[in-house]
C-alpha positions, -999 to +999 in steps of 0.1 A: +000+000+000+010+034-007+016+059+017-011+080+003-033+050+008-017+047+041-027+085+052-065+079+038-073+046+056-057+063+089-081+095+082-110+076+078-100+047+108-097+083+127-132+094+116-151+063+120-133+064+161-149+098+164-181+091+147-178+059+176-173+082+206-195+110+194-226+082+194-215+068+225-214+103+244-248+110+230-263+078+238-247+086+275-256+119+276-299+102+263-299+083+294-285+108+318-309+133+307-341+107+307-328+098+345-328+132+353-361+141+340-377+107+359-361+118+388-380+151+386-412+135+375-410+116+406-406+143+432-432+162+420-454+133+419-441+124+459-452+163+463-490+160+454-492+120+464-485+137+500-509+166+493-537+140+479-536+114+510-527+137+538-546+125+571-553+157+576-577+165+545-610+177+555-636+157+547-653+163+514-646+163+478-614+179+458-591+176+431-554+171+435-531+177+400-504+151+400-479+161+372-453+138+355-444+139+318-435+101+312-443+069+335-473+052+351-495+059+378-513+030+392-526+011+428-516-019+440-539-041+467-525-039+504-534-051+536-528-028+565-538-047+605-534-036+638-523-064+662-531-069+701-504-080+725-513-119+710-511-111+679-546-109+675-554-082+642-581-059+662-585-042+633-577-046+597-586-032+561-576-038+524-563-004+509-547+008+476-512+019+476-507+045+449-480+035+428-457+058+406-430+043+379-410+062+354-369+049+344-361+037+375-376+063+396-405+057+417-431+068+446-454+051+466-480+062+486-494+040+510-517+039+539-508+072+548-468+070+540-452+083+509-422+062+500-394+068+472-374+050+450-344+049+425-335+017+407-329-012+442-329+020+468-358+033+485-369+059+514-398+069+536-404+106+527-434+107+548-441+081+577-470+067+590-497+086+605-494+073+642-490+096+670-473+079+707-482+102+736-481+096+774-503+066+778-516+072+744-515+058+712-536+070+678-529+047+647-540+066+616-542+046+587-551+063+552-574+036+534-576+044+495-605+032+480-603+035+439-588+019+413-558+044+393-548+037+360-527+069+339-500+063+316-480+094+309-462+099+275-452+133+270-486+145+286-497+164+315-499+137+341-532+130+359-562+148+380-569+127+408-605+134+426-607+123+461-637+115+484-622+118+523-639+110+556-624+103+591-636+074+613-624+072+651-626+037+665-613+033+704-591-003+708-590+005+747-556-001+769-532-023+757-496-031+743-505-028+700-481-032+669-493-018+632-491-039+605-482-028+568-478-049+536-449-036+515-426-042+487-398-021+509-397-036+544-360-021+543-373+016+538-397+013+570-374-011+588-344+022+585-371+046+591-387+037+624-351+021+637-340+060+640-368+070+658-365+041+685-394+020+674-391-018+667-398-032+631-405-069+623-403-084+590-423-111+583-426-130+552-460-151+542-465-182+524-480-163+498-448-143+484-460-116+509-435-089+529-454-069+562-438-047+584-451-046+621-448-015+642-439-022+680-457+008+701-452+011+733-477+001+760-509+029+760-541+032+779-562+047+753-553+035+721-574+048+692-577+035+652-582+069+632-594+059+600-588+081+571-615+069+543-604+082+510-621+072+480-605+082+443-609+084+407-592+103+379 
């Protein structure tokens, strides 16, 4: 070969290395910037989840924007119990957790908690609705009632309207532990541990993870019941 040749099969080795990098570097820089945006569609959806299921809502009828450009807004079936000294559930309801998913990002919103999530890592944002006093103990639990379904694509997000009313039922004195079915035992399990309460995992036959509570002992313990029915 001659060095001519030589020069133009090194210019165009050269070009088709560049032409390599520049599509790797812009295929790197796609993900980064679709991570980024998930990222953002999911703490603005954490944001009105925790506006839309507060415990505190007044009772009546409203409409809570939940905004995302891209992912999936859904429920998921849950079981939420509250367990006597035995064991024993003295109360216990099926609610929806309200489930966000965009590119790895997530939130979850469930029974009153707001979890959330990127790719295997996950976080309470918003705990449980239980308050421990002196001798007292009031369990809130935020039952969703409602089936979700809202895909995003480049839209707007979705318009959730929710239904709330409050029940308050009175358990009486006792030693009581809350029980919460979840996909992240870890998340509550690190949440609770650094406010000094004890967390139990325990696994079902059934493929099932719940996290139990440990309160301690009260003389007037209270189940407040957050009813919230919704629809988009």
């Amino acid at each position: 070969m001659s060095r001519g040749q030589s020069h133009v099969v090194g210019i165009v080795l050269l070009l088709g290395l560049a032409m390599l990098s520049l599509t790797t570097i812009t295929a790197g820089v796609g993900v980064v910037v679709d991570d980024t945006a998930a990222g953002a569609d999911a703490t603005r959806v954490a944001t009105a989840l925790d506006d839309a299921f507060r415990p505190t809502a007044l009772a009546g009828t409203r409409t809570v924007s939940v905004p995302f450009a891209d992912g999936d807004l859904h429920t998921e079936s849950r079981t939420v119990s509250v367990l006597d000294a035995n064991g024993t559930a003295v109360y216990e309801t099926h609610t929806n957790a309200v489930v966000f998913d965009a590119a790895g990002h997530g939130v979850t919103s469930l029974a009153g908690a707001t979890l959330t999530r990127s790719g295997d890592w996950a976080q309470v944002r918003r705990g449980l609705p239980v308050t421990v006093g002196e001798d007292v103990l009031v369990v809130g639990v935020v039952r969703v009632r409602g089936d979700v379904a809202v895909s995003g694509n480049g839209g707007t997000g979705a318009r959730l309207e929710t239904t709330v009313a409050h029940e308050r039922r009175a358990l009486g004195p006792g030693d009581y532990r809350l029980a919460v079915e979840t996909d992240h035992p870890e998340a509550f399990a690190s949440y609770y541990a650094e406010r000094n309460v004890t967390v139990t995992t325990r696994h079902s036959d059934a493929g099932r993870t719940t996290v139990e509570l440990d309160f301690p002992p009260a003389t007037h313990a209270y189940v407040v019941v957050h009813d919230v029915e919704v629809s988009t």
